[in-house]
C-alpha positions in Angstrom: 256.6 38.1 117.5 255.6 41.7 117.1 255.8 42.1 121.1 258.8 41.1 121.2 260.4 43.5 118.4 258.3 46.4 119.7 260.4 45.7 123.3 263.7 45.1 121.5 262.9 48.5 119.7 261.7 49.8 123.2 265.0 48.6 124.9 267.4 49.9 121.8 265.9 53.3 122.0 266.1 53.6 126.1 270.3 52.6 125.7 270.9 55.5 122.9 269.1 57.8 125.0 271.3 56.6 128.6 274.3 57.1 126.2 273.1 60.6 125.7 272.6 61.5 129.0 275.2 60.5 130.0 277.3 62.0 127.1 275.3 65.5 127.5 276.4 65.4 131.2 280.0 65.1 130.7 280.0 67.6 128.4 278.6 70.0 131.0 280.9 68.5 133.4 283.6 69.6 131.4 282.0 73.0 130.3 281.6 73.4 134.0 285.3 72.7 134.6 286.7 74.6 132.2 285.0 78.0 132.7 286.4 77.3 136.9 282.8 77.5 137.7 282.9 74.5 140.2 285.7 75.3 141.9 288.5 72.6 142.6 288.1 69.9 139.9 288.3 66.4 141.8 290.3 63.4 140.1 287.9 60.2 138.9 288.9 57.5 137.3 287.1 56.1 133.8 287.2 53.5 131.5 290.0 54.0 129.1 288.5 51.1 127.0 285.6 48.5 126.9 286.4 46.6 130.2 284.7 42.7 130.6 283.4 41.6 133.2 285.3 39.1 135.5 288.7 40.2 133.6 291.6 41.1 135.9 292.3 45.2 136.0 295.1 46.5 134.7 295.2 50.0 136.1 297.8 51.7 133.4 295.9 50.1 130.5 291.9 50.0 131.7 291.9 53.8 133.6 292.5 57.3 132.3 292.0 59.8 134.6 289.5 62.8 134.7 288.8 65.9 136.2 284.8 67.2 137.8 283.8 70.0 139.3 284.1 70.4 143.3 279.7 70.6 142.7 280.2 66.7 141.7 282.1 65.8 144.9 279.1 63.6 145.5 279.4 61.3 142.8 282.9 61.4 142.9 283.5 60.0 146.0 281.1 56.7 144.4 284.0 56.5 141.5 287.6 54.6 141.7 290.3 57.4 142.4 293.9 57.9 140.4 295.6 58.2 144.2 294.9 54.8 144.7 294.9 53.6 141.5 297.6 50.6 141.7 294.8 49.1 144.8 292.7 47.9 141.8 295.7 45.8 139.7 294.0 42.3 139.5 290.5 43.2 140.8 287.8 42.2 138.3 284.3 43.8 137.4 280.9 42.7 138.0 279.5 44.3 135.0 280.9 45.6 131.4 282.0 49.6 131.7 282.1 51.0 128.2 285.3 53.1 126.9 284.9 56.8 128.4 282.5 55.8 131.5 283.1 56.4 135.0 284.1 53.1 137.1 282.2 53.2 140.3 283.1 51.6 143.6 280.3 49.0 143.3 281.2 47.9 140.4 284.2 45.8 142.0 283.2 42.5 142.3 283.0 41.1 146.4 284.9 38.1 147.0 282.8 35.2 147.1 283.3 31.3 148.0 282.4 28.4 146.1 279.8 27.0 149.1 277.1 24.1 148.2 275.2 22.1 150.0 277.1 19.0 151.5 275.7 15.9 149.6 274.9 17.6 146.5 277.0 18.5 143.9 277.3 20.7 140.7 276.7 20.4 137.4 277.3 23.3 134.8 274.8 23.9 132.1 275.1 25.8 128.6 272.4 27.9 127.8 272.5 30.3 125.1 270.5 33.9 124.4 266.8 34.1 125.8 267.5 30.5 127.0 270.0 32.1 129.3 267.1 34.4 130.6 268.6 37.1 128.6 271.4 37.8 131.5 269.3 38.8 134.3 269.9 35.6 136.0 272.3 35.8 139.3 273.9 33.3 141.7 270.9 32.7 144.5 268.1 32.6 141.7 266.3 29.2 141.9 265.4 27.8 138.5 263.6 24.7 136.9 265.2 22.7 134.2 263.0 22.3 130.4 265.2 19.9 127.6 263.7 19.3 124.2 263.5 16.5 122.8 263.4 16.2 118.9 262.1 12.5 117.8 261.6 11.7 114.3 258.7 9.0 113.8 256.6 7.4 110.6 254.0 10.1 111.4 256.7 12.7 111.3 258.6 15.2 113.5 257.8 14.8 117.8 259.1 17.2 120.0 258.8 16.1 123.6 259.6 18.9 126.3 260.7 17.2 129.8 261.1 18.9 133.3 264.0 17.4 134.9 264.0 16.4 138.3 259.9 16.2 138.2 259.6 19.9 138.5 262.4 20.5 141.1 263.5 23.6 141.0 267.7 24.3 141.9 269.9 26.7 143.3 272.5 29.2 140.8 275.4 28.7 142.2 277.4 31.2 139.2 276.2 31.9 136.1 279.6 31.5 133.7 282.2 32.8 136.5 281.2 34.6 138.6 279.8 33.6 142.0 278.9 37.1 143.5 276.3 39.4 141.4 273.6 41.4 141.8 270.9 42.4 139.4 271.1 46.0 139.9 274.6 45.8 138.3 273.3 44.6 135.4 273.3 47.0 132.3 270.5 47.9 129.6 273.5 47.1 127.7 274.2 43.5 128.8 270.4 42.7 129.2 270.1 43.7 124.8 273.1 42.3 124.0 272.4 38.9 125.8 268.5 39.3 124.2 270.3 39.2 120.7 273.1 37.5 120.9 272.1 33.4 120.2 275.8 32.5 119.8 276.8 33.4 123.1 277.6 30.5 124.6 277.1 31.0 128.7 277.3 28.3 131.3 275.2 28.0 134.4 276.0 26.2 137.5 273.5 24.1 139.3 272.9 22.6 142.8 271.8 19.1 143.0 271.9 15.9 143.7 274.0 13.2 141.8 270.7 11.3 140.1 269.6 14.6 139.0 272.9 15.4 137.0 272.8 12.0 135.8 269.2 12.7 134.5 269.8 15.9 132.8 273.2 14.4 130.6 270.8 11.7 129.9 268.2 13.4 129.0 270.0 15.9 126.8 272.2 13.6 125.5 275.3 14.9 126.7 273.7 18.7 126.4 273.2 18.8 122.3 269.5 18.8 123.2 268.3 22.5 123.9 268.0 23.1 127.5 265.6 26.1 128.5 265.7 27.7 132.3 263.1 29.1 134.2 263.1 31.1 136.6 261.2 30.0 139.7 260.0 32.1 142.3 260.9 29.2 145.3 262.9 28.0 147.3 265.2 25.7 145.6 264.6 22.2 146.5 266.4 19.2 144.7 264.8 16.0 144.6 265.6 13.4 147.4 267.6 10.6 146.6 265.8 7.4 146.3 265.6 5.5 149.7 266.6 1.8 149.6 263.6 -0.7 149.6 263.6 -3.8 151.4 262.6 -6.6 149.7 
């Protein structure tokens, strides 16, 4: 328990001092722009307020524009631009950009397909919190299935913890919407506030096969037991379906 505040404390301190930074540079990026000593300011575009993730744009309502020095050109040409600014109507982020930071190119999110394997199918799966691998989990990751099980008894209170699928471990095919992420664009800021957050509700999508979905509803009646991921560091490989016996 005291590990775990210590790295909550750890993680809180690191984000106030990335807001700092990053607050300390714009102020010399403005310093440095208003005394001329960059020479032609370049227009960048930044967030105007808190933008979601996976939320349509909305160019005149998301963006304000800004002005850096020509030194900054760099870094610049790594941000959305006002000339284009009406290119972006309807695009969506793959992470959350705070009110007053710079939107980057990367940050658009790639188009991306719904693609499973033929045979299988999908089943989506709340988790909640740290249960949710505190948001560091991406579409690709390959992760094992825990449910507890909460049985009351004459002897008292049993809690049972059962790996579906005997241990397989399955495929994330989106975690809530989005099918396209990498874990580089996730934030200090989304990592702490999925760490601390046990209301919110997330759902991740799952590869595998029909018995195995069947299993898990079963097993979690219907999902109101708790359901715990894992991250696995394997292939993902579902469980076969079971082969007819003669008699």
């Amino acid at each position: 328990m005291a590990d775990n505040k210590a790295s909550k404390i750890f993680l809180f301190a690191a984000i106030i001092l990335g807001v700092l930074a990053m607050v300390m540079a714009f102020a010399y990026i403005d310093d440095t722009t208003t005394k001329g000593g960059g020479g032609t300011p370049t227009p960048i575009l930044v967030a105007a307020r808190d933008l979601r993730a996976n939320t349509p744009l909305e160019p005149d309502k998301d963006f304000k524009e800004v002005s850096v020095p020509k030194l900054f050109q760099g870094f610049a040409s790594q941000v959305l631009t006002p000339a284009v600014k009406e290119a972006y109507k309807g695009q969506r982020l793959n992470r959350r950009v705070l009110a007053g930071q710079p939107v980057m190119l990367a940050d658009l999110s790639t188009s991306a397909k719904l693609e499973f394997t033929p045979g299988l199918c999908l089943i989506s799966i709340p988790a909640r919190g740290a249960q949710g691998l505190s948001g560091l989990l991406v579409p690709g990751d390959s992760v094992k299935v825990l449910i507890t099980q909460t049985q009351s008894n004459s002897t008292g209170v049993q809690i049972n913890t059962i790996s579906a699928g005997e241990g397989a471990s399955f495929r994330v095919v989106a975690v809530g919407t989005q099918l396209a992420r990498s874990r580089v664009a996730i934030t200090a800021v989304e990592q702490y506030d999925a760490a601390n957050s046990s209301e919110s509700q997330q759902t991740v999508t799952l590869e595998m096969t029909e018995a195995q979905a069947k299993e898990i509803t079963s097993l979690s009646n219907a999902f109101r037991a708790p359901i715990t991921l894992i991250l696995a560091n394997v292939a993902s490989q579902p469980a076969a379906p079971p082969s007819a016996t003669p008699n």
